[in-house]
N, C-alpha and C positions, 0 to 999 in steps of 0.2 A: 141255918146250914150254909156250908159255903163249897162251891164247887170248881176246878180249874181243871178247863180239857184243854190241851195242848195237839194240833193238828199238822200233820205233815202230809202233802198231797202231792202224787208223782206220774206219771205218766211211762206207758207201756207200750202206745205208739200204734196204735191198733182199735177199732172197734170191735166191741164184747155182745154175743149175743146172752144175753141175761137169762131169760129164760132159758136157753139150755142148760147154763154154767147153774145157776139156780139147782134146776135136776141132777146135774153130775153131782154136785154137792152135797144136798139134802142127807144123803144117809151120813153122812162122815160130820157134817158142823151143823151148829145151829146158825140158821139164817133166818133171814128175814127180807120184806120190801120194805121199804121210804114211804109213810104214809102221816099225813098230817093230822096233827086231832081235835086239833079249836076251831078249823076253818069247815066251809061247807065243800065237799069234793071237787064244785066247779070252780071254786076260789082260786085254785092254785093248780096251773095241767104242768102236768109233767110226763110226755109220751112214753117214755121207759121210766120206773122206779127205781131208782138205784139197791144192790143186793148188801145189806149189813152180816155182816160174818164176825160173831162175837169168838174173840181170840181168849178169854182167860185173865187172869191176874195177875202181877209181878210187884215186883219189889224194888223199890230205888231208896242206895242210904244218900245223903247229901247233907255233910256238918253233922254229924253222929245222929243224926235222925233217920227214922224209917217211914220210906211214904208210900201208902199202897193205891197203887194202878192198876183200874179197869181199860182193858185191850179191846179197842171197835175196829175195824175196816171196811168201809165201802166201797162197791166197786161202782162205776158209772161204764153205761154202754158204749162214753161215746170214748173209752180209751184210759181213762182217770183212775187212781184208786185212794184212799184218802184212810191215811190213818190216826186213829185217836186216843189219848192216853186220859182219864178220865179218874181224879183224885176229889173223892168230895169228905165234908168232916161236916158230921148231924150238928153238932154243938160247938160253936164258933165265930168268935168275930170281926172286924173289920181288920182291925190290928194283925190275926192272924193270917187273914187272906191278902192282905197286901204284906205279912213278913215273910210268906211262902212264896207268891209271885216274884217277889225280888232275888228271893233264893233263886227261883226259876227261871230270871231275867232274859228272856232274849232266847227260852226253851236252852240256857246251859245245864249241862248235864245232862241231857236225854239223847244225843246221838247215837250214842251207841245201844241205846234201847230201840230206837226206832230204826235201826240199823238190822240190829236182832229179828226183832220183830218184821222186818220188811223180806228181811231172808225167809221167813217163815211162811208168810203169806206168798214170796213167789215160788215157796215149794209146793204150796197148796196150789196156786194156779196156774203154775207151766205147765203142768202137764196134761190140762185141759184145755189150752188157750195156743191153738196154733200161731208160732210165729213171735212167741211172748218177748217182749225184747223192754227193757228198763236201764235209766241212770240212777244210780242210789245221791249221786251228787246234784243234779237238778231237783229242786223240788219248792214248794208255797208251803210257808209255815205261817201258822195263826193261834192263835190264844185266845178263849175265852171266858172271861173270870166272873163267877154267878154267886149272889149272896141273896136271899131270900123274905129280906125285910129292904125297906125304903126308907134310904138316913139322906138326906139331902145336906147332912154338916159333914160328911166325910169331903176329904179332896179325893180324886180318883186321881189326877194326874201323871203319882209315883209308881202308881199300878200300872195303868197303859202304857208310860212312857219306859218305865221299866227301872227308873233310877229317880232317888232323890235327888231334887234341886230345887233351886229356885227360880221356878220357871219365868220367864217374858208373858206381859199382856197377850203379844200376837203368838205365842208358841201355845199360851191356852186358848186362846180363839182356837186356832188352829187344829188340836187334839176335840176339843168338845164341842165344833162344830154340826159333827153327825151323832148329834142329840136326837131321840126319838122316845116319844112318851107316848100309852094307850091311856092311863088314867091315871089318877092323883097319886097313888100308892106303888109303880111298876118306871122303869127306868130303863133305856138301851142305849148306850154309850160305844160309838162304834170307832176306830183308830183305823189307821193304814195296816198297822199289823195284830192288833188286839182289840177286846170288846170286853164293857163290865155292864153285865145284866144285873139290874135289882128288880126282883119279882117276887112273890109271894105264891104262887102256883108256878108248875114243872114249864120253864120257860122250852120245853123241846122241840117247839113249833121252831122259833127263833134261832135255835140251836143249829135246825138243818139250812135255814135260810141262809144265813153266815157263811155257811157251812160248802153250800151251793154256789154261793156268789166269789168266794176264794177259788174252788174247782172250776168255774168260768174263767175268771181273768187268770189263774195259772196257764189253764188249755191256751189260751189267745196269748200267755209269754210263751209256749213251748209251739205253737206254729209261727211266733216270729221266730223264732229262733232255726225252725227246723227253714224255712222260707231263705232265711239270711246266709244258710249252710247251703241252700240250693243254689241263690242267686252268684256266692262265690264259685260254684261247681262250674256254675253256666257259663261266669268270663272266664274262667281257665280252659273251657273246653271249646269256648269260643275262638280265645288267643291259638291256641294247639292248632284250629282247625284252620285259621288262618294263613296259618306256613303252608298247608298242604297245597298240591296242583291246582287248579282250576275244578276238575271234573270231580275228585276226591273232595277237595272242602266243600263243594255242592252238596254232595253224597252226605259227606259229614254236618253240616247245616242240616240237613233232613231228619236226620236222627236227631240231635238237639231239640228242634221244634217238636218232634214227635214225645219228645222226655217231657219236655216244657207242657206242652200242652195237656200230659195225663198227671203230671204233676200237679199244676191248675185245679185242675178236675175234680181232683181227691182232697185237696185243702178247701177248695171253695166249698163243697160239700160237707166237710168235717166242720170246716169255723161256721154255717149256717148250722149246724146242730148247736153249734156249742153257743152260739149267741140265742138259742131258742130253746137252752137248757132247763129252763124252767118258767110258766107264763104265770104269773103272781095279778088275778083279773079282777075279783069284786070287792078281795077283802082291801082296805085303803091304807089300814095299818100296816097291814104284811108287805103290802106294794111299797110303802113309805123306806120301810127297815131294808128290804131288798135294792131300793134303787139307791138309798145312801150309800148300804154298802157298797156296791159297785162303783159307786163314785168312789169312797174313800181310796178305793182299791186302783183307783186313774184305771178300773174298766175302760175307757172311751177312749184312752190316748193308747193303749195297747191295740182296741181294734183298728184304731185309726192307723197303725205301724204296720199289721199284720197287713190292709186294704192298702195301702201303696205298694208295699212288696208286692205282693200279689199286681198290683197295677204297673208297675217296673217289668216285671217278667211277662207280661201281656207285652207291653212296648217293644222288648226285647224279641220275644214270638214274630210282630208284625216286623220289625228290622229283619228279623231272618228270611222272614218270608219274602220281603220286598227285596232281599239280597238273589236270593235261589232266584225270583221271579227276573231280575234283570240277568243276570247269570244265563239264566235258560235260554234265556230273548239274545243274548248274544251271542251263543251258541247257536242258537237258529239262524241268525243274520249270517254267521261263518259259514254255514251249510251253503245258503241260498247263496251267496260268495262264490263260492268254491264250486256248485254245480252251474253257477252261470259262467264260469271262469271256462271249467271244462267244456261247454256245450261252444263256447265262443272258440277254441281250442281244434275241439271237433268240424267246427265249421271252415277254419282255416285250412288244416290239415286237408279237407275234402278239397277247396277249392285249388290247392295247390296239385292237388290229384287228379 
């Protein structure tokens, strides 16, 4: 057998309570929780489940062929939702999964499917999810290509990379790097945007792990991004507040800090969920496959981008603050000025009297 799920993961900009949306839903779709089935429950904590919302079948022709797709959507509490197109063929070989893949190079051809389908899923969930808000143009795409016997003579390269060539010593270091093996017969080949599972039993375990580690570092690209959108807000409304009076840019500084600081609040909060997305504890294999991926995926150079934003707009907070706090103090200097001026004033005036 040979299998290719094609992933596209978007973000909504909000945290989901699960379990209610779960109940709202129940009677209208078949749903489901995120539960793992090789490992032992403590193996892998995951504090919310993500909710699976099976969408149906469809149809994609590409080069006079018909290829049919099984529809998944997951939703994650912490904002996330992740959609998946899932084409598998019972009797098939290597040849065919890498003549298909290349068809599918780079997931062309599925936009407008996944497009369709994302319309569909936000009609299903606007209207439970206050506040629902989505870009159809931001999103993590990922590939996962699964064939169910162990040929160590295949090249995988044209598959993950996506294109015949002839690859460079260091460009295959490079791709086959995040190699990871459980036993002699099973294989997990993990890329920056693809992965070819060889397994012989239902790799599903593996599937969601991938799967999890993509909706991690996409979350941690869309609060850089939303951070990067904040930090430009801040010096424009810095600049602005600049020109104003004295007593007015005070005023206005105050507000700023007050933005700044509930802003803070709610990413730092959000990116701690998301970097604690899921804790992969006793099993050593599952931990192995997870923390590769998140490397492949430069996890650590995105959070390390989202953590200095974050640490710039703290910087920015104490400047404003040290600004208002001199401000004030000057202000008060002017006062104590000005009533000693008058009392000196007063005193004249009497003695002249």
């Amino acid at each position: 057998m040979i299998a290719l799920r094609f992933y596209r993961i978007y973000d909504i900009g909000l945290e989901i309570d699960l379990d209610w949306l779960e109940r709202e839903l129940a009677q209208s779709f078949l749903t489901a929780r995120t539960s793992f089935l090789r490992v032992k429950p403590k193996s892998i904590i995951m504090d919310v489940p993500p909710l699976l919302i099976r969408m149906g079948q469809c149809i994609v022709e590409k080069e006079g062929k018909n290829f049919e797709f099984t529809v998944f959507a997951r939703i994650f509490d912490i904002g996330a939702i992740s959609l998946c197109f899932v084409h598998e063929r019972p009797e098939a070989d290597f040849a065919l999964l890498e003549e298909t893949a290349l068809l599918f190079a780079g997931q062309e051809g599925l936009s407008d499917l996944f497009l369709s389908h994302l319309k569909t899923l936000t009609g299903i969930l606007k209207p439970h999810i206050r506040g629902f808000a989505l870009i159809p143009d931001f999103y993590e795409d990922y590939t996962i290509y699964l064939m169910d016997w162990m040929d160590r003579s295949i090249d995988p390269l044209p598959l993950l990379a996506g294109e015949k060539r002839d690859f460079s010593p260091q460009m295959r270091e490079e791709i086959l790097k995040g190699t990871q093996s459980y036993t002699q017969n099973d294989l997990t080949l993990l890329s920056w945007d693809s992965a070819l599972l060889c397994n012989p039993d239902s790799p599903t375990d593996l599937f969601d792990l991938i799967e999890f580690a993509n909706v991690q570092v996409f979350e941690l690209r869309y609060y850089d991004r939303e951070l990067s959108l904040q930090m430009g807000k801040m010096y424009d409304e810095i600049v602005l507040a600049d020109k104003l009076p004295s007593f007015r840019r005070r005023h206005r500084y105050r507000l700023i800090m007050m933005q700044l600081m509930q802003n803070n609040a709610e990413i730092s909060e959000v990116t701690e969920k998301v970097n604690n997305l899921i804790k992969v504890t006793e099993d050593i294999y599952y931990a192995r496959v997870y923390a590769s991926a998140l490397k492949m995926l430069r996890s650590s150079q995105w959070s390390e981008s989202v953590s200095h934003r974050i640490e710039v707009i703290r910087d920015n907070y104490s400047m404003l603050s040290e600004e208002v706090r001199i401000q004030h103090s000057n202000h008060l200097e002017w006062i104590v000025i000005i009533l000693i001026a008058f009392e000196i004033v007063i005193a004249i005036v009497e003695r002249l009297l």
